[in-house]
Every structure is written in C-alpha cells, then in structure tokens.
N, C-alpha and C positions, 0 to 999 in steps of 0.2 A: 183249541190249539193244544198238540200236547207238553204237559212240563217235561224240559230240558233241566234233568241234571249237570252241575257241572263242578267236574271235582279236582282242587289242587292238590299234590303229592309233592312233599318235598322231598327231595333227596337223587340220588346220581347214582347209589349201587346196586347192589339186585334185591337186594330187598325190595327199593322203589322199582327198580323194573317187573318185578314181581307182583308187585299192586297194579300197577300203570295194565300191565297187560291184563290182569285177570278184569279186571273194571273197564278197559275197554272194550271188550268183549258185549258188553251192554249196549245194545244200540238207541236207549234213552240218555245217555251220557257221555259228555264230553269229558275228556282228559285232559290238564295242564301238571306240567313236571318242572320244578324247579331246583336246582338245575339242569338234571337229567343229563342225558349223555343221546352219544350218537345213534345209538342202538334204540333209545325208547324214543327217537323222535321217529322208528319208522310208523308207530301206532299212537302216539301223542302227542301237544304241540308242545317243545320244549322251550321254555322260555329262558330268558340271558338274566336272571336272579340268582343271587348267591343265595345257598340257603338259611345264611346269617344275617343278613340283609334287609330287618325286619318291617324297616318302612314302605321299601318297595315291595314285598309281600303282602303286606297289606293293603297299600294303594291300589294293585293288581285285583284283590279279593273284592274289595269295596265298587272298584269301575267297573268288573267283569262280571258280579254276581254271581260270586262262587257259590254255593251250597253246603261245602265241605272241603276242610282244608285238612290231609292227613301228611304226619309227620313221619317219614318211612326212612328214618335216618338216626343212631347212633350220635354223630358228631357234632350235632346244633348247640351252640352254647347261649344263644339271645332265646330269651323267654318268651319264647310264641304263643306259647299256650296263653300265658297269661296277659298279654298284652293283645291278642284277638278276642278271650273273654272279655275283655274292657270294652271293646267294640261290638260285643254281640256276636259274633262272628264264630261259628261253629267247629272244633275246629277237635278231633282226634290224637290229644300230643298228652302228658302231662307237664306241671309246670315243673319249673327249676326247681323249686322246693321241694314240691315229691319226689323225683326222680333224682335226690341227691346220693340216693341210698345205691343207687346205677351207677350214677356219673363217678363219684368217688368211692375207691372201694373198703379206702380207710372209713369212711363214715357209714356205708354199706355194713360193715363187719362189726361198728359198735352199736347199732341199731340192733343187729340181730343181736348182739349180748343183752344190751339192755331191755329185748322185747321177750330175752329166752327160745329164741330161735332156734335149735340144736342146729353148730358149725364147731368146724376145728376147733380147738386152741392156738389163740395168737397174740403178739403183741404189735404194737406201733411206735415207730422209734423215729425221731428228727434228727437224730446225730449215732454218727456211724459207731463210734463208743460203746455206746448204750448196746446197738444192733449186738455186737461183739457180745457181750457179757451175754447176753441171751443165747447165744448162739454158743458160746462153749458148754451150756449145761443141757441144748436142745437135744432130742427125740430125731436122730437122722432117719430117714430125708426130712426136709423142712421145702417148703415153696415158702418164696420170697420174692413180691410183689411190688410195684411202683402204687402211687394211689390213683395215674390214669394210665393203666396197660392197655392199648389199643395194639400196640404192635409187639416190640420184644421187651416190654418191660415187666416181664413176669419168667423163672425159673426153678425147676427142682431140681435143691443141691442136698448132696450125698455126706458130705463132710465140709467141716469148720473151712478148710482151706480154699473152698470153690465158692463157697457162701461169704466170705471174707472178698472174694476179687469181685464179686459182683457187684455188690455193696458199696465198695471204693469206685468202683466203675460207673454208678448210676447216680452219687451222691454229685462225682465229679460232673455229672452233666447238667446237673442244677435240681436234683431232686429235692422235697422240701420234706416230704413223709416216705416211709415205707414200712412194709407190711406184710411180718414173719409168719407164716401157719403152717401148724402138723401137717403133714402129707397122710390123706388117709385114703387105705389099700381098698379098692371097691370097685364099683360101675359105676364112671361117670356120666350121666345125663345132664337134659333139660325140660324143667316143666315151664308150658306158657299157658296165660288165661285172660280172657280178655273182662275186663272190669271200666266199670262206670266210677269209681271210688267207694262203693258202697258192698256191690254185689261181684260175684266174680265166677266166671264158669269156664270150666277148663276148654282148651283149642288145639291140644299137642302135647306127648310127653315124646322126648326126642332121645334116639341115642347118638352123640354125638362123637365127631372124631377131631380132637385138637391137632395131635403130633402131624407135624409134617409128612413122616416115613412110616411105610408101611410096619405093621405091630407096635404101635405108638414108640418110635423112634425118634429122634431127630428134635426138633425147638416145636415148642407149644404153637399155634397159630389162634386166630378166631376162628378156624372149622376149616376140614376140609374135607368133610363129607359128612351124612345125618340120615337117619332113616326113621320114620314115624310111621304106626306106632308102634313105642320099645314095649315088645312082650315079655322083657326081663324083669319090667314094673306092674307089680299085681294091682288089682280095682284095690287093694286094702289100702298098699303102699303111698297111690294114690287117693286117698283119701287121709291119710297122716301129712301129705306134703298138705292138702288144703288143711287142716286142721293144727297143725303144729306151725306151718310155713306162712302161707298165703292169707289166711285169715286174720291172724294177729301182725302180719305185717300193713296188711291195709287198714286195720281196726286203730292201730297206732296212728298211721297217718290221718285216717279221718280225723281222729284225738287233737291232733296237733295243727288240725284246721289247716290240712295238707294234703284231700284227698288224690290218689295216684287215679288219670283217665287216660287209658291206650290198653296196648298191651304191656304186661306183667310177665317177665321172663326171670328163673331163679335156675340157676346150674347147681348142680345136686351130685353128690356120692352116696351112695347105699355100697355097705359091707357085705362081708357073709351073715353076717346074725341078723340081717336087714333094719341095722341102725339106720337112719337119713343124716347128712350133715350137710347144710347149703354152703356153698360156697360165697357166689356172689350174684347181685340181682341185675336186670338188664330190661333195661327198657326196649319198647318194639321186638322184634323179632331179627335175630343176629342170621348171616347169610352162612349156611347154607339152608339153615333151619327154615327162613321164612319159605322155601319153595314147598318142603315136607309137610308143612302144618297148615299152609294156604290151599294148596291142591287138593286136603282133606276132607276143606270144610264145604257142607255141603247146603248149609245156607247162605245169602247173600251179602257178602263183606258189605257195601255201602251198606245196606240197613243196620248190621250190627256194630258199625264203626259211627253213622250218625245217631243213633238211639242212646249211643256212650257222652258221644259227643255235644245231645240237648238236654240228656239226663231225663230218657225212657226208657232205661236198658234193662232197670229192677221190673217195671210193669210189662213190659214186650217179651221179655223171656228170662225163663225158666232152667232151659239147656240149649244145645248149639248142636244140630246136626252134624253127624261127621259121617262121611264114605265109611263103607265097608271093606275096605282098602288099604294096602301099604303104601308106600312112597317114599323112595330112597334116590340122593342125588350124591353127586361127587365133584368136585371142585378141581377142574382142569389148570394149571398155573403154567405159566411160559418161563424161561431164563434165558429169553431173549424179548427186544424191544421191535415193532417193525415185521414182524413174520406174520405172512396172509394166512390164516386159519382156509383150510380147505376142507371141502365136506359137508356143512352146516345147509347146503339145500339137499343135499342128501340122506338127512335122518327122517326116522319115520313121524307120521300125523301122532304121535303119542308119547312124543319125546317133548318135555318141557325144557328151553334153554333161555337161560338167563344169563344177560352181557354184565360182568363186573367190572371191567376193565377194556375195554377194546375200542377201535376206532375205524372209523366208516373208511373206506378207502373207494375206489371208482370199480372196482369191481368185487365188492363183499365185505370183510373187516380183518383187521389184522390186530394181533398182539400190543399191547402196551406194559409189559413188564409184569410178573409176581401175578396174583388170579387176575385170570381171564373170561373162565365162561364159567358154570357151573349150568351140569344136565341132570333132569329129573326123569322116573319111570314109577309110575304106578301096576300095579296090581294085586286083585282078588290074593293071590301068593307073594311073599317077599320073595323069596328064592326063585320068583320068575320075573320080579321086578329087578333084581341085580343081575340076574345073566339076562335080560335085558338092556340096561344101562351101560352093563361091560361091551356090549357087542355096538351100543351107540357110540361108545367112545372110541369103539376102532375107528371109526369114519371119519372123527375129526381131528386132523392132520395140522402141524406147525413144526415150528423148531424149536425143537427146547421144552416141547409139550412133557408136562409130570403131571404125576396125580399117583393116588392111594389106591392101592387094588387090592385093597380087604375090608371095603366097606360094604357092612350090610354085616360082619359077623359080630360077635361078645366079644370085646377082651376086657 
C-alpha cells in the first residue's frame, strides 16, 4: 500500500496558496488549508478553522494523520509551534519566542543592537515627548514605525513637522511603543533561508518593491512586486548577510534556548560603498516574495520543510537546489469591491497566479478590495520574464485594476 502524505497549511493568503498548489502537484499528497480561501479549495480541501484556533487544529492533525503541519502565514498569534511539539506533532512554524524578533519590530531592532547586527540608528520611545526631543536633533529623513506594521503603520518623514503629525496620529490610536530610524539611501532587498535552528542555507535574495506607485512613490505597502534572483547582490555580499546577519542571529537564539525552525526572512539596505544594514526580520516568506523564491527552488519543499520540522535538516543537507532561472511577479490590486476579474482562463500554461484576495463567484472570481492576484513568469532571461509578465497582465481585466509597471528594474 503506498504511503499517503498528508499535509496541513495554515493560512488564506498567497503565500498559503502558493504552498497549497506547489505541494499539490504531488500525487502522493493530500492537501488541507486552514482557513484558506475560495481560490485554494479549487486544488485542496479547505477546512472552516480559524488559523488561531489552536485546539481545533490540533484535534484535526491528531484524527486525520496529518504528517506535516506548515505555518504559511504572517498573522498567527496562538503558539503552534510549540504547543504541537508538546504533541509530537511535526510541525514547520517557529515558536512565539523565536519569532519575536518578527512579530515585534521594537524587540527585532534591539536584538540586532545587542547581537551587533549592522542596522540603522534608532530609538524607541512610549511617550510622544520623548519621540519629540529625538526628533528635533534627528538626521532627515527619519522612518518611523508602529512596533506591529502590518498595514500603514510605518512612514518616511522629511521634516520635524510631518514626523510630529504622525506620532500624535498613531499614539492617538492606542499605540504603546514606536520606533524612529535613520533612513538609509541604498537598495532595498530581501534575504530568505530556510533553517532547522541550528543550520541555515540560503532559498532567495529578492529585490523587492514596497511603494505603492510606480518609482517608489506613494505609501510603503508589504510588496507589490519582487524578482529573484537580485543580481545587484554579489556571492560576497551574500555571504556577509550570512555571516554578519543570519548566523549570529540564529546562534543567539539557539543561546537563549529559542531555536528559530521555518523560514528566516531579514530585509536589508546595502549603499553605494556596499555597507549592509538589516532592517527588520520576518518570519515565512511575505507575498509577493514567496511565489519568487518558491518557483526557484528546485528541490522538494515537503522534504525540506519536514527534515526542519523532525530535526534532519543539518544531516540531509548541505545546500538547496535552485533553477537556473529568474522569476519575477507583480501584485494586481482593485479599488473596487465586487468586480469579475476577466481573462484568468486565458493566460498562458507558464504563468503562475496566485489569489490574495478574491472570491469565487458562479462563473470565475471577482475582486474583494486592495490585492487581489498577484502573477509570476519565469525565465532562463529576466528581461524576458518581465515583458512576459507585462503582456500577462494585459489579459487580466477588472475595475479599478492598479499595479506597478516598473518591476523588474534597480531603483
């Protein structure tokens, strides 16, 4: 009889959907997504679990004979990890305590001080006072952060007077910390690697695009577009981000009897003199990156996500295959709610599309507000994988349809 894999994913945005399909593809393995959305129940079975929900996730793993339980989500605050290691129970996440350095970016940033990390210059302030005095003697521009930026609670301000309204704006909403740093002038990326807590080998250096508007205009977002791999980043440069970066941030945590197990993602500025300065660190793989970094890799995610996950990842391997390949996607967003997305059976067999937002409707999917899809292209050439991408995105059609049409170059 042969063994049936069976693998649960938690999570609803394309990152999950971006796992869920590459692992379905397997015809030894079943797929469950919790909670998933409308779009990944056309290729796995979505179950009605909240991804917070820890009892019934587990009840589910334990009755169903899961094999692997991966955590393909950002937003989880109940401790999965560690409360499925109680159980045995295999499971691809880090705990709460490793990943604090993620979740918060005020504890992120004193970690990197304490560990000698090279990052900006910053402080951390609980009262808007304080923020003030810092900020009349600051180094403009300054970024000035919430300590859980998920959406718009991060911005660079130019002068005391815009850095001042923000401050009274964010504290007014019940903020408890915040979190001032130098702005510094460079290339921003993202390195990811995937680690057991012990050992760690690289999976994607990304060049990433936050600004909303085309030539980084407009409000910061989580990405709205990414191409791998950034050949702005030398084999040296990487190999200073593991050695200055990566290394001593996991060596710490093992220290602190807090090894980090998932993926390891740190966002990074390099200069002109090619200083590195990390920013902040990020657990799993942020959207639109995971499609970049995933469709690269050219060995088998389940075996390198359960090897991390029973702690054979240091004896099983060495390094991670990767395509000889680029892959660059761009993140389609609506500004409207309710609009049929038209087009999407008409892309070609090489176009990877992942639903962030969208909802099944009786004949195809429509819009649900803010991102919607986000579409990938591979190829041997970048420059034939963006004017590829570009000419996918003609075909698919809504109201309100935006996106960045300068992804794929340096700025």
């Amino acid at each position: 009889m042969e063994y049936k894999k069976k693998v649960l994913i938690v999570g609803s945005g394309a990152s999950a959907y971006t796992v869920a399909q590459i692992l379905s593809k397997k015809e030894d393995t079943e797929i469950f997504v919790a909670p998933g959305s409308d779009a990944i129940s056309e290729f796995a079975t979505v179950l009605d679990i909240r991804e917070n929900n820890v009892q019934e996730l587990l009840e589910f793993v334990l009755e169903n004979a899961i094999t692997l339980t991966i955590v393909a989500s950002e937003n989880g605050k109940t401790d999965l990890a560690a409360i499925f290691q109680q159980h045995n129970q295999p499971i691809f996440c880090p705990t709460n305590d490793s990943s604090a350095i993620c979740d918060s970016k005020v504890i992120g940033k004193k970690f990197m001080y304490q560990n000698k990390i090279p990052c900006p210059n910053f402080g951390i302030f609980d009262k808007p006072n304080f923020a003030y005095n810092y900020l009349e003697h600051a180094n403009y521009p300054v970024v000035i952060k919430t300590e859980h930026h998920q959406k718009k609670g991060v911005l660079i301000c130019n002068n005391l007077e815009g850095a001042r309204s923000f401050i009274d704006n964010i504290f007014a909403l019940g903020e408890k910390r915040i979190l001032i740093e130098d702005y510094i002038w460079g290339h921003e990326f993202s390195f990811y690697v995937i680690t057991d807590g012990y050992q760690a080998i690289p999976i994607g250096c990304v060049a990433t695009y936050k600004y909303e508007l085309d030539g980084n205009g407009g409000m910061i977002s989580s990405g709205m577009g990414a191409f791998s791999d950034n050949y702005r980043i030398s084999n040296e440069l990487k190999s200073k981000i593991m050695n200055q970066i990566i290394n001593p941030a996991l060596q710490s945590l093992e220290e602190n009897q807090t090894p980090f197990v998932g993926i390891l993602g740190v966002d990074l500025v390099v200069d002109d003199a090619d200083n590195l300065y990390a920013i902040e660190f990020n657990k799993f793989l942020k959207s639109p990156d995971a499609q970049v970094v995933l469709e690269l890799i050219d060995d088998d995610i389940y075996s390198l996500f359960e090897a991390c996950a029973i702690g054979s990842f240091a004896d099983e391997y060495e390094f991670i295959r990767l395509k000889d390949e680029h892959a660059v996607s761009c993140v389609l967003c609506s500004g409207e709610i309710s609009s049929k997305i038209d087009g999407l059976e008409n892309l070609d067999d090489g176009t990877f599309v992942a639903h962030h937002n969208t909802r099944k409707i009786d004949n195809g999917y429509e819009t649900n507000g803010g991102r919607s899809i986000i579409l990938t292209r591979k190829s041997k050439v970048l420059s034939r994988a963006i004017r590829d991408l570009y000419e996918e995105i003609d075909v698919v059609n809504y109201n309100g349809k935006k996106y960045r049409k300068d992804i794929g170059t340096i700025l």
